[in-house]
ChimeraX commands (.cxc) that place a marker at each C-alpha (Angstrom):
marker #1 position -19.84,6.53,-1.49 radius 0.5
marker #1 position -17.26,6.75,1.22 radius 0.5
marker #1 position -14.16,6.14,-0.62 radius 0.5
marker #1 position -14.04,8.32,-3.26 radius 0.5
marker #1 position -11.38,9.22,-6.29 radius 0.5
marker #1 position -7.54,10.85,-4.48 radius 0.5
marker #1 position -4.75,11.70,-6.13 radius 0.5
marker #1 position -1.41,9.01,-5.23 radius 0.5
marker #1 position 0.21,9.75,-1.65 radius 0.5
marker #1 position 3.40,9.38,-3.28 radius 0.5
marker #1 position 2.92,12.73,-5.00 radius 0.5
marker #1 position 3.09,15.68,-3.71 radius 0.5
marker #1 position -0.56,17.00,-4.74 radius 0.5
marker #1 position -1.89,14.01,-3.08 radius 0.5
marker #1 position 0.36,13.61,0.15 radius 0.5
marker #1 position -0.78,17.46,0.73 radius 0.5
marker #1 position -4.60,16.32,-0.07 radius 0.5
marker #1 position -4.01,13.36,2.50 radius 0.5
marker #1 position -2.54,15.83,5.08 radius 0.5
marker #1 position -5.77,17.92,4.93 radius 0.5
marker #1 position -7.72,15.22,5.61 radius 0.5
marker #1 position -6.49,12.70,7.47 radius 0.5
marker #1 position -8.24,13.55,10.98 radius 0.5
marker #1 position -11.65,14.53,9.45 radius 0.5
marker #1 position -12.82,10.57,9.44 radius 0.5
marker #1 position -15.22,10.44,11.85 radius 0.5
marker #1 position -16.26,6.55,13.18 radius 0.5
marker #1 position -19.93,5.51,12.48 radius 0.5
marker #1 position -21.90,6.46,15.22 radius 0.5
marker #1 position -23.47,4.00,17.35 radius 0.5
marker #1 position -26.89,3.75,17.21 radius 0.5
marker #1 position -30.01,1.30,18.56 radius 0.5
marker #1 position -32.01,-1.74,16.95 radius 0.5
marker #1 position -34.82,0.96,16.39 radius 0.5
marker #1 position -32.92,3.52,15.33 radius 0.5
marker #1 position -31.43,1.32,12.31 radius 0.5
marker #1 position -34.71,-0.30,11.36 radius 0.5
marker #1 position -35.51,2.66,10.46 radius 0.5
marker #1 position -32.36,3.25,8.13 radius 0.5
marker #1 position -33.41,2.06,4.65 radius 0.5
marker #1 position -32.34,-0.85,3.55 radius 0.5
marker #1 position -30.14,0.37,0.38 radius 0.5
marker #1 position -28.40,2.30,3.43 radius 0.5
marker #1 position -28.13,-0.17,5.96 radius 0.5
marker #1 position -25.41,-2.15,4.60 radius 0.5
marker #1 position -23.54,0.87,3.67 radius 0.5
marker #1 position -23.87,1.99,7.62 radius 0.5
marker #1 position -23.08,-1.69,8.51 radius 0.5
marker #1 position -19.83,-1.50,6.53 radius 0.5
marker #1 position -18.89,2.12,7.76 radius 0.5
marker #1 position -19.23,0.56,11.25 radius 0.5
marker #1 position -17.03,-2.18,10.38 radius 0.5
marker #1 position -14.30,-0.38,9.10 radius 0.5
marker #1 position -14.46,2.65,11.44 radius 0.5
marker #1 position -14.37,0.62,14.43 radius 0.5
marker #1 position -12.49,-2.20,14.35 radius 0.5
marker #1 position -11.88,-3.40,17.92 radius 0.5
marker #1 position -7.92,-5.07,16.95 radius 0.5
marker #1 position -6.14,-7.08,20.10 radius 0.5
marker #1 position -2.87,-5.53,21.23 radius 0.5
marker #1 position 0.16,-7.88,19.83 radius 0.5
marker #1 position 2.29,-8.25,23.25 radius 0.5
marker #1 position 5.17,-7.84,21.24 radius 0.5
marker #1 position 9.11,-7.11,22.52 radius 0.5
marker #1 position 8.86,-3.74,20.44 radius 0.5
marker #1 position 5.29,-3.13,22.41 radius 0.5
marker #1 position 6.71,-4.16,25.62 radius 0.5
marker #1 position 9.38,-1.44,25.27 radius 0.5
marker #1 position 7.53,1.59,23.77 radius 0.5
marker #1 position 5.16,1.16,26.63 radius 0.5
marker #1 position 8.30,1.15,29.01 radius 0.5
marker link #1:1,2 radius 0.2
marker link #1:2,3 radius 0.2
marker link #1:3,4 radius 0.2
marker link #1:4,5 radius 0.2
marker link #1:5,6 radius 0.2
marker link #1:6,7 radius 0.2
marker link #1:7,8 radius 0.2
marker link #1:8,9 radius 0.2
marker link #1:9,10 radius 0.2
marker link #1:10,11 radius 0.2
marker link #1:11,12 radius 0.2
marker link #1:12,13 radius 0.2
marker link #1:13,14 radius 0.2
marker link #1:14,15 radius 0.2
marker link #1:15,16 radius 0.2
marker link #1:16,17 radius 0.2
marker link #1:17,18 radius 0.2
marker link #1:18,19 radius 0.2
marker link #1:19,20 radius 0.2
marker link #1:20,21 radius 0.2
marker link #1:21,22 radius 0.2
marker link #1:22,23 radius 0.2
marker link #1:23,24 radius 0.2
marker link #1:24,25 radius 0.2
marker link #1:25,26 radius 0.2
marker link #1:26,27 radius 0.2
marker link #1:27,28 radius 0.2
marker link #1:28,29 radius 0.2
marker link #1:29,30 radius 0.2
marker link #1:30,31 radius 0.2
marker link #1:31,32 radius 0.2
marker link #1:32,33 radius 0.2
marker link #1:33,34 radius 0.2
marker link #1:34,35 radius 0.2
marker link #1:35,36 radius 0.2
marker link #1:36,37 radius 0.2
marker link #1:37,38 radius 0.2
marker link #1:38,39 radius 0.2
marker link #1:39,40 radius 0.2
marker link #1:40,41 radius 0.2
marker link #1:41,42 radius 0.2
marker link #1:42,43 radius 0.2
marker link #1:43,44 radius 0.2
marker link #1:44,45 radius 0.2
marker link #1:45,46 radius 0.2
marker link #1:46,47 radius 0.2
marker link #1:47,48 radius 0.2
marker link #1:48,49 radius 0.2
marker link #1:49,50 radius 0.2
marker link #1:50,51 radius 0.2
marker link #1:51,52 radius 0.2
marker link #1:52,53 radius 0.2
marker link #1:53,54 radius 0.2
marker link #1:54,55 radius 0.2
marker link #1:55,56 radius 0.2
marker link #1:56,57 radius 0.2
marker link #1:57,58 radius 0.2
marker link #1:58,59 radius 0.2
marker link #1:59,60 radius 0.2
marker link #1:60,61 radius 0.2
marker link #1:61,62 radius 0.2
marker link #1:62,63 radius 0.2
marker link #1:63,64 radius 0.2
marker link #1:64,65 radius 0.2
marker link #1:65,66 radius 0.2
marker link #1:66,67 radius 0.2
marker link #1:67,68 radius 0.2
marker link #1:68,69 radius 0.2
marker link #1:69,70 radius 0.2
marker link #1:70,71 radius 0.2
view
């Protein structure tokens, strides 16, 4: 499974264990129709999910705070 047992950020054993990690996440790779036909089906919804959460495609909020960090 993806998500998998950490110790609490709020520690310091964990917030060390996060800072390790944190940039090793790599998004789901995209792939073609064929190429996930051929992913089993116990896997496919596990590679459907990891797609969904690794590349969420979010709208920029035009916000005043936005509008002046990108000033």
């Amino acid at each position: 499974m993806i998500l998998g047992g950490h110790p609490p950020r709020d520690a310091y054993v964990g917030w060390q264990s996060y800072r390790s990690r944190r940039g090793l996440l790599l998004p789901a790779p995209a792939i073609s129709l064929q190429q996930w036909r051929t992913i089993p089906e116990s896997r496919s919804a596990d590679y459907d999910l990891f797609r969904h959460l690794t590349n969420a495609n979010l709208p920029l909020q035009d916000t005043p705070m936005h509008d002046k960090v990108a000033g």
